[in-house]
C-alpha positions in Angstrom: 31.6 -38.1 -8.2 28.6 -36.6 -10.0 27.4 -38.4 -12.9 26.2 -36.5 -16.3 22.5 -35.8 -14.9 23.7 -33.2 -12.0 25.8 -30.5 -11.2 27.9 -29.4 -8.3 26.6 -25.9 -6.4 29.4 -23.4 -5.4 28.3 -24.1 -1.8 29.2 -28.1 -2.2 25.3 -28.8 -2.7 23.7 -30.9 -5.4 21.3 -29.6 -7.9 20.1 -32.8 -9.3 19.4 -34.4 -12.8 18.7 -31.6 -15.4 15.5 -32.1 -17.3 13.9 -30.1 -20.3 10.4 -28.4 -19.5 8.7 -30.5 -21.6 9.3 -33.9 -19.8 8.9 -31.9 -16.3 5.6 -30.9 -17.2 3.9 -34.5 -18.1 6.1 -36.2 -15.2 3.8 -33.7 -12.6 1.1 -33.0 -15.1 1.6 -29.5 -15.3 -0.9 -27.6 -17.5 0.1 -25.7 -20.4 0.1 -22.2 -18.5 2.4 -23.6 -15.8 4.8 -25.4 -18.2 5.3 -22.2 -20.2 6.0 -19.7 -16.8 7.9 -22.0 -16.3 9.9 -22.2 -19.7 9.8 -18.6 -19.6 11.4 -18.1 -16.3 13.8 -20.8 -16.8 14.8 -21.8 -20.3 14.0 -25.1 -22.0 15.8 -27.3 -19.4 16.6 -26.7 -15.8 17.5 -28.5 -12.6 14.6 -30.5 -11.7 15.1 -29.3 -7.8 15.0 -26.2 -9.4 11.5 -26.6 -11.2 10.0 -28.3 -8.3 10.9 -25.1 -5.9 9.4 -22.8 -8.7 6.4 -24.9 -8.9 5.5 -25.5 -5.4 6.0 -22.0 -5.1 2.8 -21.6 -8.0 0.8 -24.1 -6.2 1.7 -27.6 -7.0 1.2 -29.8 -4.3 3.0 -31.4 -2.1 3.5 -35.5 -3.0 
């Protein structure tokens, strides 16, 4: 059962917890450039496996 912070993938994956932009950016300490590409390419609030791909992809590292 998937609580309120996820979604279900049509392939029967897991997206995770949905987070705004915003609160993605301080949790990895994004600067201001990053955090608006990413808002750009994604909204105000994605999946937060969904930011991490797009960021990793931009250069953030690995933890």
């Amino acid at each position: 059962m998937l609580g309120n912070n996820g979604k279900e993938r049509p392939d029967g994956g897991f997206d995770g917890r949905t987070m705004t932009i915003e609160a993605f950016a301080r949790k990895y300490r994004l600067d201001e450039d990053e955090a608006n590409r990413l808002g750009d390419e994604f909204g105000p609030a994605a999946p937060e496996v969904d930011l991490l791909r797009a960021a990793r992809r931009n250069g953030l590292p690995e933890e």
